[in-house]
C-alpha positions as CSV (number, residue, x, y, z in Angstrom):
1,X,-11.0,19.7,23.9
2,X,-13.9,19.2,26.0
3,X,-16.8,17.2,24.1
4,X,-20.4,15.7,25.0
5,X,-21.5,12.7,23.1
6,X,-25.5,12.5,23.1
7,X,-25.7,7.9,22.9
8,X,-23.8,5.6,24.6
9,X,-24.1,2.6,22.4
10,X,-22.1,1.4,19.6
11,X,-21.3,4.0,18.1
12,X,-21.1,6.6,21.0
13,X,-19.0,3.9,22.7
14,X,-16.2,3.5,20.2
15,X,-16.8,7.3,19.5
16,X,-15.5,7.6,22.7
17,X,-12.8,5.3,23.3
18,X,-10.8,7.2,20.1
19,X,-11.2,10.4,21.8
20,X,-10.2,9.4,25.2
21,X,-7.2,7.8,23.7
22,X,-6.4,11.4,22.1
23,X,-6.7,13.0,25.2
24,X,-9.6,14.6,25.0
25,X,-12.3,15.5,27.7
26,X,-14.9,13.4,27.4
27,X,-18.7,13.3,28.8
28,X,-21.4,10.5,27.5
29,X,-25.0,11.0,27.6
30,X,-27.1,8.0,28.2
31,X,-29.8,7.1,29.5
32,X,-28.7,3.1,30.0
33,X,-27.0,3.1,33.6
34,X,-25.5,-0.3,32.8
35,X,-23.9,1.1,29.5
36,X,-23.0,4.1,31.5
37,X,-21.2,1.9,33.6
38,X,-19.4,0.1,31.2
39,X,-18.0,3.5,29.3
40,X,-16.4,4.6,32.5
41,X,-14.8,1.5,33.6
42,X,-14.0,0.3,30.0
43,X,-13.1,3.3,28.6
44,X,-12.7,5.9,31.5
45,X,-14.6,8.6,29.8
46,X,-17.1,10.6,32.5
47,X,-21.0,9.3,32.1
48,X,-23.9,11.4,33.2
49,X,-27.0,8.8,33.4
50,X,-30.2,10.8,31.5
51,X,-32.1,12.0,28.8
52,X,-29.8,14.1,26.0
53,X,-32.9,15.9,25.3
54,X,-32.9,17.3,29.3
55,X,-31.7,21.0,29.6
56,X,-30.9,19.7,33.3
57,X,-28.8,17.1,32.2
58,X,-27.3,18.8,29.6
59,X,-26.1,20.9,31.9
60,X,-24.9,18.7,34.3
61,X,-23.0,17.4,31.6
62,X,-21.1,20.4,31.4
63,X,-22.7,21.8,27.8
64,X,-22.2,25.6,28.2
65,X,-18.2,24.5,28.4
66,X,-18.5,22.0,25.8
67,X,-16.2,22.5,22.5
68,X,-17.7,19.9,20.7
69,X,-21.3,18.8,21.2
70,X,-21.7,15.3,19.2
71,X,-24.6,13.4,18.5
72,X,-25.1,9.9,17.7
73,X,-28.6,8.8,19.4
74,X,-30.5,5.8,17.8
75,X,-32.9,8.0,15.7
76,X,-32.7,11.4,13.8
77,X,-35.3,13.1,15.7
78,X,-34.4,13.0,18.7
79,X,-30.6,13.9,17.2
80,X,-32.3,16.9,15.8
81,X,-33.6,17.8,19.3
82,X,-29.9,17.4,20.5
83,X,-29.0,20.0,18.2
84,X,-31.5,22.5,18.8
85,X,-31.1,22.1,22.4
86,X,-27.6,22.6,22.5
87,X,-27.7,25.7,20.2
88,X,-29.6,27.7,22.6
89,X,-27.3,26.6,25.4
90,X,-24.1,26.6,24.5
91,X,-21.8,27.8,21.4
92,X,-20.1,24.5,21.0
93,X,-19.7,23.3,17.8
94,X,-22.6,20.7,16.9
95,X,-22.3,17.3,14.9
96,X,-24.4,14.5,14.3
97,X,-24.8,11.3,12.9
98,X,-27.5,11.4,10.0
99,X,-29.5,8.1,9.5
100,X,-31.8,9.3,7.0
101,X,-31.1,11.9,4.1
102,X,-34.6,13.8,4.4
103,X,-33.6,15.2,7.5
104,X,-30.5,17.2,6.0
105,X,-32.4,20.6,5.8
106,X,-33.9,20.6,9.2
107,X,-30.6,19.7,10.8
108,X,-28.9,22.7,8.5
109,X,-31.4,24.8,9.8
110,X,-30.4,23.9,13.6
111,X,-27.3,24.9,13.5
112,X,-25.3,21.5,12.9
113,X,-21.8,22.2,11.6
114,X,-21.2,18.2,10.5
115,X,-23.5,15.7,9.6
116,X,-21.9,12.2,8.7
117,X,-24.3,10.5,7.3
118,X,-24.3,6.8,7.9
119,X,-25.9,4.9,5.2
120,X,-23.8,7.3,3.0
121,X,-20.4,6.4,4.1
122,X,-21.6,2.5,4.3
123,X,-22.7,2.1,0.9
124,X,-19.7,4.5,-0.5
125,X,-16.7,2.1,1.2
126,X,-18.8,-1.2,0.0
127,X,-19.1,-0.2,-3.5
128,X,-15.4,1.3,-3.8
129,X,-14.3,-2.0,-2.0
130,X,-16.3,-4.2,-5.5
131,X,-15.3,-1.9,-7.4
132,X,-11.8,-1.8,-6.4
133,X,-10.5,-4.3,-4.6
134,X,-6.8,-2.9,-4.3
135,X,-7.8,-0.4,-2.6
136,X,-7.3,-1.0,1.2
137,X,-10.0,1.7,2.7
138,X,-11.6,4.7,1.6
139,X,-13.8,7.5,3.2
140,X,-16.4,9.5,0.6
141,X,-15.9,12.9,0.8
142,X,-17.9,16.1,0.0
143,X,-21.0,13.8,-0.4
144,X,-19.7,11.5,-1.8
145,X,-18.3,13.2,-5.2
146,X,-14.6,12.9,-3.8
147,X,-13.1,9.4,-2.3
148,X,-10.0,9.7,-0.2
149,X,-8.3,6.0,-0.4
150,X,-5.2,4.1,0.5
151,X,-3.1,2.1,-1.9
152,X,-0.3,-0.2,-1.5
153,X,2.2,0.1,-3.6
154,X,3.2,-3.3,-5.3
155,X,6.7,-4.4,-6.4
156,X,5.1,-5.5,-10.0
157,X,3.8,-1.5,-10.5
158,X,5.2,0.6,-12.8
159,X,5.2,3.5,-10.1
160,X,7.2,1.2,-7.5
161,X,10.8,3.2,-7.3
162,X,9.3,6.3,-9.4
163,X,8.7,9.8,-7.1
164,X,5.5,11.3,-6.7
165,X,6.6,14.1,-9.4
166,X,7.6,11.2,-12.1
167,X,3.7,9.5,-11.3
168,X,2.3,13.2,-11.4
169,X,3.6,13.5,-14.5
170,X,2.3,10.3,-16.5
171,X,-0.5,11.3,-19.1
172,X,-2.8,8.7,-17.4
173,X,-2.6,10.2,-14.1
174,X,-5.4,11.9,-13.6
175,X,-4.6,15.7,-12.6
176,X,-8.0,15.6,-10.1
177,X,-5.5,13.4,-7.9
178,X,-3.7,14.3,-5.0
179,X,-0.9,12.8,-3.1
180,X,-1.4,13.4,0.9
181,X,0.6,10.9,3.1
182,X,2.6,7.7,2.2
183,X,2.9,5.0,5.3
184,X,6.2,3.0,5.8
185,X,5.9,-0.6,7.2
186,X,6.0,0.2,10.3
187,X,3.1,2.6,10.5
188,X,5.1,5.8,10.4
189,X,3.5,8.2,8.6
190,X,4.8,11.3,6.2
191,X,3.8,13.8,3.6
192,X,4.8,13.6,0.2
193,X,6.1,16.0,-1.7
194,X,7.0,15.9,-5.2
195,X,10.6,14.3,-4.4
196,X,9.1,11.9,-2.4
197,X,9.6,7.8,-3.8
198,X,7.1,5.8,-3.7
199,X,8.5,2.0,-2.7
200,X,7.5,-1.4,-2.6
201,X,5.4,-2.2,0.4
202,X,4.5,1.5,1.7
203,X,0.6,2.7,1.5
204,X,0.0,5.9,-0.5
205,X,-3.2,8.1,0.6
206,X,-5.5,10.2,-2.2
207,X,-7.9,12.3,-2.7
208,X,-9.2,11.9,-6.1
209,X,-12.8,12.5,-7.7
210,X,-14.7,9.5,-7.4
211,X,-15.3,9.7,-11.4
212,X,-11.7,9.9,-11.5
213,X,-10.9,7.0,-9.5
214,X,-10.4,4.1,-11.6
215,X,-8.1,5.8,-13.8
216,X,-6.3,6.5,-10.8
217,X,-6.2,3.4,-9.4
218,X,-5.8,1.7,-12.9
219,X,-2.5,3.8,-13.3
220,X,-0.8,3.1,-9.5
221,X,-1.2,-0.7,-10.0
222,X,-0.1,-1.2,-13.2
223,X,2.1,-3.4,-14.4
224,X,4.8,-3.7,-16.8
225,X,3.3,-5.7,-19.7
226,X,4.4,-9.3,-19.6
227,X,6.3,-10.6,-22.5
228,X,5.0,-13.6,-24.0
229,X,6.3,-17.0,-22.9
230,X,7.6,-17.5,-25.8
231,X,10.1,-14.6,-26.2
232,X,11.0,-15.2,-23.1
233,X,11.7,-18.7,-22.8
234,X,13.8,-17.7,-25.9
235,X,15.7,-15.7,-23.7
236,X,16.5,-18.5,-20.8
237,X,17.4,-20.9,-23.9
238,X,20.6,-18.5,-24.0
239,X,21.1,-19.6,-20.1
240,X,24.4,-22.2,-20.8
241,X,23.2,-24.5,-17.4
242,X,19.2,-24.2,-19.0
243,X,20.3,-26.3,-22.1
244,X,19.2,-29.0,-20.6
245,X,15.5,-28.4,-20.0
246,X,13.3,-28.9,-23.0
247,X,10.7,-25.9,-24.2
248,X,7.7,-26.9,-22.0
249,X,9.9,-27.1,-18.8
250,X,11.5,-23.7,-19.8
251,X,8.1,-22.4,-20.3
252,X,7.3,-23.6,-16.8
253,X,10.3,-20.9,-15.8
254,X,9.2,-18.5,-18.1
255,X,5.7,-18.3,-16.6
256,X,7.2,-18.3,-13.1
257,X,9.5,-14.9,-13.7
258,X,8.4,-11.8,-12.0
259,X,9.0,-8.7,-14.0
260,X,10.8,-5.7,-12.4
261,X,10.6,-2.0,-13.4
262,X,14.1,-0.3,-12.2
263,X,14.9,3.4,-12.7
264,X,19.1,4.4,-13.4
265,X,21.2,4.1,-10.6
266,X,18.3,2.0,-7.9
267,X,19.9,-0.9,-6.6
268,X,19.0,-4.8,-7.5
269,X,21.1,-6.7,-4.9
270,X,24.7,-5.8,-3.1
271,X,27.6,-8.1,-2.6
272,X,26.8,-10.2,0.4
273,X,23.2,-10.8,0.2
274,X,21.9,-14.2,0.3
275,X,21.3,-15.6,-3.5
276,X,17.7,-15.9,-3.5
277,X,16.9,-15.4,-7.6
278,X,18.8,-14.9,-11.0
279,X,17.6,-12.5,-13.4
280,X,17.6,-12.1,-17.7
281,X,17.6,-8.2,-18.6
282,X,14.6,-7.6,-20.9
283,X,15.3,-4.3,-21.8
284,X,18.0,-1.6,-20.7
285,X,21.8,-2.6,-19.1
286,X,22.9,-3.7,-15.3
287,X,26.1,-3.1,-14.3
288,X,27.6,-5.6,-12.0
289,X,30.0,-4.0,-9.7
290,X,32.9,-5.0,-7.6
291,X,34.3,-3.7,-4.4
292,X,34.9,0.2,-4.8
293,X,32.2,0.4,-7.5
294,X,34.2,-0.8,-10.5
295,X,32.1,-2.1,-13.5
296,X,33.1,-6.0,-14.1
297,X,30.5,-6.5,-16.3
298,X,27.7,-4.8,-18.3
299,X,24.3,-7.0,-19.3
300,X,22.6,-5.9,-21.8
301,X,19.0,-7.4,-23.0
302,X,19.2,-10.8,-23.3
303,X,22.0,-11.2,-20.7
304,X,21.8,-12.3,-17.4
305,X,23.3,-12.3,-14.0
306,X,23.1,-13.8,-10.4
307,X,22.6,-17.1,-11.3
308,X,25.9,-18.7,-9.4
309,X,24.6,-17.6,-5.9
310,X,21.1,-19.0,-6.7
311,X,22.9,-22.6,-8.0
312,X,25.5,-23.0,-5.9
313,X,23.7,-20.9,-2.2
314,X,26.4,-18.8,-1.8
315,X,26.0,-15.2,-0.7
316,X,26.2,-12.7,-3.8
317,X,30.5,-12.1,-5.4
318,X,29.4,-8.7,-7.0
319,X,26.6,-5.8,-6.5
320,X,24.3,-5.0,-9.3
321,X,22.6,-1.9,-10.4
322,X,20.8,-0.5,-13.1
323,X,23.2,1.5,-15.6
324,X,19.4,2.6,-17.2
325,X,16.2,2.2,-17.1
326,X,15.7,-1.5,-17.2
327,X,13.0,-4.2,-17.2
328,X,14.0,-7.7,-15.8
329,X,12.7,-11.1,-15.5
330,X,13.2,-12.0,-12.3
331,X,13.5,-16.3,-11.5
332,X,13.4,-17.3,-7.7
333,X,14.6,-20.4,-5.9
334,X,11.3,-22.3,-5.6
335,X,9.6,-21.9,-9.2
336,X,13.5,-23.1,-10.2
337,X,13.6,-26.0,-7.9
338,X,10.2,-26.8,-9.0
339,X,11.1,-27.6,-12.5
340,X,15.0,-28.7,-12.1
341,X,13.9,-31.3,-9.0
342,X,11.2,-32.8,-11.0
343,X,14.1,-34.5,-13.1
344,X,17.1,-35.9,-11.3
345,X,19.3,-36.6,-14.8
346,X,18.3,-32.6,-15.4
347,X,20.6,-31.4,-11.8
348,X,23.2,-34.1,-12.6
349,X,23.8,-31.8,-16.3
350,X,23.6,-29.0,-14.5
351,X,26.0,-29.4,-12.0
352,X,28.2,-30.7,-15.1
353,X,28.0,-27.1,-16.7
354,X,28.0,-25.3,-13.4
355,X,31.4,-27.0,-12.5
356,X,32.4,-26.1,-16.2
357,X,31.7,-22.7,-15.6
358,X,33.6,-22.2,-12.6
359,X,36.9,-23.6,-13.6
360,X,36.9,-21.2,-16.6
361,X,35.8,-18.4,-14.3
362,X,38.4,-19.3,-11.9
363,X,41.1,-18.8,-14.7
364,X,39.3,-15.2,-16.4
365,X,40.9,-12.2,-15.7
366,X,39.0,-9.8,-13.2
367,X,38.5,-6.9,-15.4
368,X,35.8,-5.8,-17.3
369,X,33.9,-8.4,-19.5
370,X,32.0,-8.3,-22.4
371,X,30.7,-11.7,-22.4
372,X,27.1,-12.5,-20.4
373,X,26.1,-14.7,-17.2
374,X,30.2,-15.4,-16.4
375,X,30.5,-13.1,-13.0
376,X,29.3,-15.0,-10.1
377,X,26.9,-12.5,-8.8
């Protein structure tokens, strides 16, 4: 599209830039030579050196061919004279940047099709950034009464693995909330449907209503409610090569573990990855799986698996899924080490039971167990 910025300065500048980038046709208005010269060698957008308010530069400018006729000068009035000029000289669609609120009417009355009103949009992204600071940007909409907003989507949430159907469907989702693009990574973006996943590490884009927005944001980031240290420490004092470690450092482990939300089927590691954490089902059953995708073992709450690749650094023996719905505990290397290092006679025991462990192992049949934590993992 061919489009006339009124204002070369900051604003008009970087106004600029985005549209040249996007191919657009661009002309600046400004009345600054040496910020006219800077536009066209920085940016490489065409500068006409004048008054925005002149019919004869206007025109020079190429405003009767104009699409778009956008201004951003330094004070309204002159903005609204922008407008009116260009309304009685061309048919190009008219925008402006609004500084102050009063002058809403008059500009209506010109003709302006957009006004983005400065202050507005400044004060809207500051107090949605105190207000919420998981959310990574936001833009008010429909003054103001509508936020769109992007979220990134944690490992810890409860909607981490869930489609946007499943999250749609939650009482606590707010139904004034819509889903409109979801951002890999790597910057690629798509749009969701209701099939669409929403994983770990991926930015989500909404539109909700801004009364509705901490209920939305309050439902995408939660988390799956932490079991006390206590129940769980009760659980790792069920780990054979934990015996050793008294109830404060098992505490220490417990307070360490990151809990995990995983749906039926979704994959927790596969045979061959490195051994980086072991992990105590707190609800629901894994199956641990050999080559081909035979069951060796089943762990049920209370059980856990992948502890002999974290211990001994050896890539994983088995896969592991989830056979339901599960919740785990999750233990990495370092909050491990952190504990186990802190007392050499505690890794001498250790290494006792590990070695234990692995001559009986060695001597088990390889079908399917019922017994917990004895497949290498």
């Amino acid at each position: 599209m061919k489009i006339v910025i009124a204002g070369g300065g900051r604003v008009g500048g970087a106004l600029a830039a985005r549209l040249v980038a996007e191919h657009h046709q661009v002309t600046v208005v400004e009345r600054d030579q040496a910020t006219c010269n800077r536009i066209f060698e920085d940016i490489g957008a065409v500068t006409v050196c004048g008054d925005a308010n002149d019919p004869h530069v206007l025109d020079s400018a190429g405003i009767s061919n104009a699409d778009i006729a956008a201004g951003v000068l330094a004070r309204d009035a002159e903005n609204l004279a922008f407008s009116t000029l260009v309304r009685s000289m061309s048919s190009a669609r008219v925008m402006v940047r609004m500084l102050d609120s009063r002058y809403r009417a008059a500009y209506r009355l010109a003709g302006v099709s957009e006004l983005v009103e400065e202050a507005e949009v400044v004060v809207a992204k500051m107090t949605t950034a105190i207000d919420f600071p998981q959310v990574a940007g936001s833009l008010p909409l429909a003054a103001g009464t509508a936020i769109l907003f992007e979220l990134e989507v944690s490992a810890k949430s409860l909607v981490s693995g869930r489609t946007v159907a499943q999250v749609r469907g939650l009482p606590e989702f707010p139904r004034e909330c819509v889903f409109i693009g979801l951002v890999d990574p790597e910057g690629h973006i798509t749009l969701p449907d209701g099939n669409t996943v929403l994983r770990a590490g991926h930015t989500i884009i909404l539109v909700a209503r801004r009364a509705e927005l901490a209920r939305a944001v309050e439902c995408l980031t939660a988390e799956p409610q932490r079991q006390a240290d206590t129940p769980l420490a009760e659980m790792l004092r069920k780990v054979d090569f934990l015996a050793p470690l008294n109830d404060e450092e098992l505490a220490t482990v417990a307070r360490g573990a990151e809990y995990l939300r995983k749906e039926p089927g979704e994959a927790i590691f596969k045979k061959g990855d490195a051994g980086e954490t072991f992990y105590v089902v707190v609800s629901g059953q894994v199956n641990l799986l050999a080559e081909g995708g035979r069951i060796v073992e089943v762990v049920k709450p209370g059980g856990f698996f992948g502890e002999i690749a974290l211990l001994t650094g050896e890539p994983r023996a088995t896969s592991a899924t989830a056979g339901t719905a599960c919740e785990l505990a999750s233990v990495g290397r370092d909050d491990f080490r952190g504990v186990v290092m802190a007392n050499p006679a505690i890794a001498l025991e250790m290494s006792r039971i590990l070695g234990q462990r692995l001559a009986k192992m060695a001597q088990q049949d390889k079908g399917p167990q019922k017994r917990r934590g004895f497949f290498g993992r």
